[in-house]
C-alpha positions in Angstrom: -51.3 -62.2 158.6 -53.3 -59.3 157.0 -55.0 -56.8 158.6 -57.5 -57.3 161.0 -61.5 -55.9 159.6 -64.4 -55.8 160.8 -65.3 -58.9 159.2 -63.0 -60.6 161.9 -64.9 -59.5 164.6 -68.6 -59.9 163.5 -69.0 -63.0 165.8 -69.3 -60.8 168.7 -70.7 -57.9 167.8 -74.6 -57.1 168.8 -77.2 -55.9 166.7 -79.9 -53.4 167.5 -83.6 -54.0 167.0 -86.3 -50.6 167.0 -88.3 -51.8 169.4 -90.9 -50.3 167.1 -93.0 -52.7 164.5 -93.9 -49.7 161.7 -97.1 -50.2 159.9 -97.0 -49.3 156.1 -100.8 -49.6 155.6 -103.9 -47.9 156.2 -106.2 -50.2 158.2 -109.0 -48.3 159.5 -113.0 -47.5 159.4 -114.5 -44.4 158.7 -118.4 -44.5 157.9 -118.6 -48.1 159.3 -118.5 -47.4 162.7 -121.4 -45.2 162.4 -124.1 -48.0 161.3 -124.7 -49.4 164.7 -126.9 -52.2 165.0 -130.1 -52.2 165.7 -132.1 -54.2 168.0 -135.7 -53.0 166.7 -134.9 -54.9 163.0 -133.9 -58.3 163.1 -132.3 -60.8 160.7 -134.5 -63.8 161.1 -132.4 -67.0 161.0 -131.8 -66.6 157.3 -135.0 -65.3 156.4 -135.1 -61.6 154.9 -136.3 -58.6 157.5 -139.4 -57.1 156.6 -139.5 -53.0 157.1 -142.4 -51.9 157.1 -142.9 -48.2 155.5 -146.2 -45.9 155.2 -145.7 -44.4 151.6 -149.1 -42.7 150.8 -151.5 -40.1 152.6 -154.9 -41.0 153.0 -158.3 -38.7 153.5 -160.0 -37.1 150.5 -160.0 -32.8 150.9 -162.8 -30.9 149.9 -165.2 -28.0 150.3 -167.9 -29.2 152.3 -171.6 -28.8 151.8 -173.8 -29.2 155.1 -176.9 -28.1 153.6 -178.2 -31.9 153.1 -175.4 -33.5 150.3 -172.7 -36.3 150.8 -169.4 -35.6 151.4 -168.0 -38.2 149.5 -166.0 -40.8 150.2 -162.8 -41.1 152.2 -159.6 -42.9 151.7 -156.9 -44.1 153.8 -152.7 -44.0 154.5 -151.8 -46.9 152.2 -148.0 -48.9 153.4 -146.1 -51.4 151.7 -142.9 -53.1 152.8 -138.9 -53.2 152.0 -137.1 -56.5 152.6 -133.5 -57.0 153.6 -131.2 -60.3 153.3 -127.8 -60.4 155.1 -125.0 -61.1 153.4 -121.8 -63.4 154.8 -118.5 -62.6 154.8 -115.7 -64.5 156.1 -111.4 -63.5 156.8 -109.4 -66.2 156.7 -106.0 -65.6 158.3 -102.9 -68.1 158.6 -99.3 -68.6 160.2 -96.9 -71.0 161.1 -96.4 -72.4 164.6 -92.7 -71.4 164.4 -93.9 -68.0 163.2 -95.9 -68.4 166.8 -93.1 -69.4 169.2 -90.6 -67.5 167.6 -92.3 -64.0 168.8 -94.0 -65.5 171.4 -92.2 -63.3 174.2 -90.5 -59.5 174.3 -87.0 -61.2 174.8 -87.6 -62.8 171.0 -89.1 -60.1 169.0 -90.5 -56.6 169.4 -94.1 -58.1 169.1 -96.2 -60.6 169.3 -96.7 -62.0 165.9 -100.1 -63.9 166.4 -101.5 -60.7 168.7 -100.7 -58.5 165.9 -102.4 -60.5 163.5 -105.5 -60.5 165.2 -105.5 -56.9 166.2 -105.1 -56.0 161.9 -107.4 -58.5 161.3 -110.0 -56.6 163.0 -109.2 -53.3 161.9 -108.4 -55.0 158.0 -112.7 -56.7 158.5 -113.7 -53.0 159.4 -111.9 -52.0 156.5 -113.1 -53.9 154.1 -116.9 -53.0 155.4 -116.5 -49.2 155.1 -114.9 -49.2 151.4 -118.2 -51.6 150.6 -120.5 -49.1 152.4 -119.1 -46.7 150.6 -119.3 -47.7 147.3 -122.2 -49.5 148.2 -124.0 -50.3 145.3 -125.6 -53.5 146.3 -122.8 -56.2 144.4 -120.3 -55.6 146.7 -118.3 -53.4 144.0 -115.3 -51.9 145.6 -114.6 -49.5 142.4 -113.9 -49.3 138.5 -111.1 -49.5 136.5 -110.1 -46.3 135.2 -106.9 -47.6 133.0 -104.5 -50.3 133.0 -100.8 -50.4 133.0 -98.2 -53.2 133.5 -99.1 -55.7 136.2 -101.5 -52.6 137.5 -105.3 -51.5 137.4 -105.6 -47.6 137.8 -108.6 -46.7 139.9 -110.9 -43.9 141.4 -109.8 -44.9 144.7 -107.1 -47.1 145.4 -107.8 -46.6 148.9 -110.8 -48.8 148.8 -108.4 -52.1 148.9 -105.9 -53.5 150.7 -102.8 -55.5 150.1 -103.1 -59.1 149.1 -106.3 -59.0 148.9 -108.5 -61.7 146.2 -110.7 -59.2 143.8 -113.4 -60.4 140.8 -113.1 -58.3 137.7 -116.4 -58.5 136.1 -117.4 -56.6 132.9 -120.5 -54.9 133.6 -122.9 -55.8 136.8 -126.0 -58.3 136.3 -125.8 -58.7 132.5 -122.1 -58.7 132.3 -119.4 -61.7 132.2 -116.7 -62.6 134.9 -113.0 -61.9 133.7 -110.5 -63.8 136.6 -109.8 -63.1 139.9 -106.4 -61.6 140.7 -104.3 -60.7 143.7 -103.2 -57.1 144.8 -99.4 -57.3 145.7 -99.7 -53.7 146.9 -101.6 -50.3 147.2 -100.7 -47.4 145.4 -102.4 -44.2 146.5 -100.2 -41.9 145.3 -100.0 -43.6 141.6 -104.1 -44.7 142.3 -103.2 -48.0 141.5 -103.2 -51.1 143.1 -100.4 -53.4 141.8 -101.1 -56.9 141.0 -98.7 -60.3 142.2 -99.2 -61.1 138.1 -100.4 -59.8 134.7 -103.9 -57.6 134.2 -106.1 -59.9 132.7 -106.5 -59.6 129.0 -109.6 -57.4 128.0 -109.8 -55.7 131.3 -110.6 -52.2 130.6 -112.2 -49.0 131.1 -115.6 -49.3 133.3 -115.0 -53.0 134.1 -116.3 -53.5 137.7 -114.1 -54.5 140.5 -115.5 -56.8 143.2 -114.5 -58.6 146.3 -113.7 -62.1 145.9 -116.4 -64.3 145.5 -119.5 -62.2 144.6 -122.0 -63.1 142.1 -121.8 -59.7 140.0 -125.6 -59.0 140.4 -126.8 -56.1 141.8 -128.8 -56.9 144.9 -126.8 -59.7 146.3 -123.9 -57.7 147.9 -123.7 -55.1 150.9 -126.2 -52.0 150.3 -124.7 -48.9 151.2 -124.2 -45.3 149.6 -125.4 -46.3 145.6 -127.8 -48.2 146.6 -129.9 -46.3 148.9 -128.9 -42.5 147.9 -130.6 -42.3 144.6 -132.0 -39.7 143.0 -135.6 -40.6 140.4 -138.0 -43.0 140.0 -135.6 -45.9 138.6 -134.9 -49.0 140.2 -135.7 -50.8 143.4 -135.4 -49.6 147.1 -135.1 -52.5 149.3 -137.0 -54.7 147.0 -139.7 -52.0 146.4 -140.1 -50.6 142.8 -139.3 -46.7 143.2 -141.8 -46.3 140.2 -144.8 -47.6 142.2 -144.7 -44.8 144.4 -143.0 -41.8 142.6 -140.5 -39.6 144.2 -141.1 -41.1 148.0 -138.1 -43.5 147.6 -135.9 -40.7 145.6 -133.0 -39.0 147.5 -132.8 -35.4 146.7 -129.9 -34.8 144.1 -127.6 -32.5 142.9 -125.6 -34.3 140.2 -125.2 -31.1 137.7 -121.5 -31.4 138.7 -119.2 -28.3 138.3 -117.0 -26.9 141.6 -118.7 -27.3 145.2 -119.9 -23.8 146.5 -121.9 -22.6 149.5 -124.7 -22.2 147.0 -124.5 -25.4 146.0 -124.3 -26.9 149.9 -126.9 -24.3 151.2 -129.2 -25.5 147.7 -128.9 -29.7 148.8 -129.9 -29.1 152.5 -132.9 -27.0 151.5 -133.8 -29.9 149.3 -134.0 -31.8 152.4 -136.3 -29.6 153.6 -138.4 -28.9 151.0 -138.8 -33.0 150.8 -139.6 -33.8 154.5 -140.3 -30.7 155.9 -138.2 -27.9 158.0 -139.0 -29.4 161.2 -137.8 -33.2 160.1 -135.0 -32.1 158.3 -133.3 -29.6 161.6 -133.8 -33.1 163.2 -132.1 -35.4 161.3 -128.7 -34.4 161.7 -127.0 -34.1 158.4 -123.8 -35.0 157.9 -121.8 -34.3 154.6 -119.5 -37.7 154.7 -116.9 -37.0 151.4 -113.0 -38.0 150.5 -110.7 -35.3 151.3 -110.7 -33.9 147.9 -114.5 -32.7 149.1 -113.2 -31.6 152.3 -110.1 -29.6 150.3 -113.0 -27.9 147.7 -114.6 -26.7 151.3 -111.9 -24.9 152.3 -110.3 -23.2 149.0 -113.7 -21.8 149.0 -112.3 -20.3 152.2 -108.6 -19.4 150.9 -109.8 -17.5 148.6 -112.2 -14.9 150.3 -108.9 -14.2 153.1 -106.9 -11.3 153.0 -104.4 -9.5 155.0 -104.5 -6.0 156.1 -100.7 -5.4 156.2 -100.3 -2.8 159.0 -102.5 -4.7 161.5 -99.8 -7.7 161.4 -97.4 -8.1 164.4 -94.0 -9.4 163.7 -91.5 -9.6 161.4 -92.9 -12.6 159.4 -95.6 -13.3 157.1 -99.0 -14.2 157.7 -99.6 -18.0 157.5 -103.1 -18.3 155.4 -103.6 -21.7 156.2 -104.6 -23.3 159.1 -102.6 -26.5 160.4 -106.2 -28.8 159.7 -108.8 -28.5 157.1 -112.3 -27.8 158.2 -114.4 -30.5 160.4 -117.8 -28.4 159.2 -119.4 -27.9 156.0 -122.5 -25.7 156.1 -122.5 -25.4 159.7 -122.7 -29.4 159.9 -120.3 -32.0 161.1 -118.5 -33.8 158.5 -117.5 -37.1 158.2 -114.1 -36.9 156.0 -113.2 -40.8 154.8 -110.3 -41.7 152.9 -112.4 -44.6 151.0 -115.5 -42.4 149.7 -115.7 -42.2 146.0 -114.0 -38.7 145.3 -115.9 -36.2 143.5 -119.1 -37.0 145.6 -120.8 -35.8 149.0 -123.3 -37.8 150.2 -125.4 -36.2 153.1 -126.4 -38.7 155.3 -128.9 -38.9 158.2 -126.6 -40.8 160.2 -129.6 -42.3 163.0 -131.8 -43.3 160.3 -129.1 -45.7 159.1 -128.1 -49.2 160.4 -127.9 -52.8 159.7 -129.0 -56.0 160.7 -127.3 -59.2 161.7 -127.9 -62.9 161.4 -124.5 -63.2 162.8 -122.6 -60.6 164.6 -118.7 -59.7 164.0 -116.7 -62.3 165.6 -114.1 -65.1 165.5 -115.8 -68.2 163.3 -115.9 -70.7 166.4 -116.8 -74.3 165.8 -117.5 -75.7 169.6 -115.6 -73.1 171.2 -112.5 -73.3 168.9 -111.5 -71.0 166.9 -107.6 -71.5 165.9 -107.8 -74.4 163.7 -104.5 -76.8 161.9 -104.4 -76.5 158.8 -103.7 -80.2 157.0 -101.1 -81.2 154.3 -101.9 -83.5 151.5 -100.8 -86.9 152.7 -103.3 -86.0 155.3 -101.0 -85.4 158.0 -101.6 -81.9 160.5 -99.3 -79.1 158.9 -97.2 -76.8 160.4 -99.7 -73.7 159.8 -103.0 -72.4 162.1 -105.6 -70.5 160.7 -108.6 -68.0 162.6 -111.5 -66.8 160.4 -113.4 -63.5 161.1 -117.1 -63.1 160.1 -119.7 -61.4 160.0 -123.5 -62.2 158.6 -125.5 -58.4 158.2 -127.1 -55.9 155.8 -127.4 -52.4 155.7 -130.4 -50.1 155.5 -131.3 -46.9 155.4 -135.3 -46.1 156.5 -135.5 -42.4 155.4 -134.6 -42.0 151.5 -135.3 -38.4 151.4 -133.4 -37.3 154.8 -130.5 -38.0 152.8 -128.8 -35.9 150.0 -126.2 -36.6 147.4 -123.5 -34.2 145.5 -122.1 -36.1 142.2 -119.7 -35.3 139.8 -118.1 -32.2 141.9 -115.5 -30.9 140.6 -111.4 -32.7 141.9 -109.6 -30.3 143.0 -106.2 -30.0 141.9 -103.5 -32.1 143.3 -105.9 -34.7 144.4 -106.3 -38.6 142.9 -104.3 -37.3 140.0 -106.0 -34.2 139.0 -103.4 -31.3 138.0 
């Protein structure tokens, strides 16, 4: 008889589990959680919401003459009107019934399978939202493609998807062509890429637009959010309203020379607030510089590089550390807003109370009289082994104060960021 190994003896031995499920996957909100909603603007059944904006001032200005003449005719504040339509996005989430009982309790697995899955779907739907928001063009673009590589699409921001997630490659938005629809097998942030379950579509290239699943590749009938609302100019449409019919009061103030960000440049974009809505309206509105950390890192080399140590005032035998253990939370004196899915390169200053959204149907489990688990069915017709849950959510976003926000484009990556060396 040979020796006895461990193989002999495998029957009986245990095996440890970490009692610790690790997540390898960013699932959370940044800016979404922000745009409240608002009671005062309502989503009419499915009928768009009217805001209602006074664009013009009225009353004619002269030096008078009391000594018998007219003085002239007067004129009036003249309004006009924005409209919003919600757009509806659905979930869809699915698992096995053995997939259920076999986690079901702490004695069969670390966690509950079917609890977990709801508790990422939430925070996956949030997700989603904010990288929209913050793109936020209007077509529900979630970026561009930068370059392509084997089974891969290089990006701006491969933070703004997630794992096997459906996306649309169109060509160009509104007068452009739809390509396929692919799959992400995974996200690359430190490559910028999100990996595919198959082959990049032939064609794909440079500047093609990248959309969530579904969307109709026209400007207007997607989520609104930073593009669409923080523009600077005359071009273009503003909740339905032509920007040209009422020059400069629907044109965010705009710094898009480019270049490195400095304190000039920060001090220069809040002034423009000013000098658009006054001193008063602008100390009001509570700017917020909301940016990707790139932004946040160009803030504080600013600071790194105006430090310095004065040799004999230092205690100890070790050097002096010249880098704090976080970055800075304030830019200019203002709270930031620091977001992991905000297009790099860009700061957008953002009257946070002035924006919100508006909901035909709220975030929430779709529920059809009361349920919402539902079987799913195989193809003789029989109930399958598999449940899905659908989250959804019906809304818009809108912004009611164009010029209380502020924009920084084309600011400068730093090094070491998104591929930048």
């Amino acid at each position: 008889m040979s020796i006895a190994t461990v193989a002999n003896d495998i029957a009986s031995q245990q095996e440890f589990l970490r009692p610790k499920l690790e997540l390898l996957y960013m699932s959370s909100s940044r800016l979404w959680k922000f745009i409240k909603s608002r009671t005062d603007v309502k989503a009419v059944s499915n009928r768009p919401a009217r805001i209602p904006y006074e664009v013009l001032a009225g009353g004619k200005f002269r030096v008078a003459n009391f000594d018998g003449p007219s003085q002239g005719r007067g004129s009036g504040t003249q309004q006009t009107f924005g409209q919003l339509s919600c757009v509806s996005f659905t979930y869809a989430w699915e698992y096995t019934a053995l997939a259920e009982w076999s986690t079901d309790s702490n004695t069969k697995a670390v966690e509950d399978y079917v609890s977990t899955q709801n508790k990422r779907a939430a925070a996956g739907f949030a997700a989603y939202m904010d990288s929209l928001v913050c793109y936020g063009d209007s077509a529900n673009t979630l970026d561009t493609v930068v370059s392509t590589t084997t089974n891969g699409i290089v990006v701006n921001n491969a933070n703004a998807f997630q794992d096997n997630q459906d996306i649309d490659i169109w060509s160009a938005l509104s007068a452009g062509s739809f390509v396929a629809t692919v799959t992400i097998l995974s996200v690359d942030v430190g490559n910028n890429t999100i990996w595919l379950t198959g082959a990049v579509p032939a064609g794909t290239t440079t500047g093609y637009f990248l959309l969530v699943s579904g969307s109709a590749g026209v400007v207007g009938s997607g989520l609104a959010g930073l593009k669409a609302y923080n523009v600077g100019g005359n071009a273009g449409q503003y909740m339905g309203i032509q920007r040209s019919s009422f020059p400069g009061k629907f044109s965010t103030p705009t710094n898009s020379a480019g270049g490195a960000l400095t304190p000039a440049a920060v001090r220069a974009i809040a002034g423009q607030v000013k000098l658009a809505m006054s001193i008063e309206r602008a100390e009001e509105a509570d700017l917020r510089p909301h940016c990707n950390l790139d932004q946040q890192a160009a803030w504080e080399n600013i600071a790194l590089l105006v430090q310095h140590v004065i040799a004999n005032e230092v205690k100890g035998d070790q050097a002096t550390d010249m880098l704090r253990k976080d970055s800075p939370t304030m830019m200019g004196g203002r709270e930031m807003i620091p977001n992991e899915r905000a297009i790099p390169g860009r700061i957008d200053w953002l009257s946070i109370a002035n924006w919100w959204r508006i909901e035909t149907s709220p975030f929430g489990y779709y529920s059809v009289a009361g349920q919402t688990v539902f079987p799913a069915y195989g193809a003789d017709g029989g109930v399958a082994t598999s449940m899905l849950f659908y989250l959804k959510q019906v809304c818009q976003v809108g912004a009611s104060q164009p010029r209380l926000n502020a924009v920084q484009s084309n600011l400068t990556i730093p090094k070491g960021w998104f591929g930048h060396s």
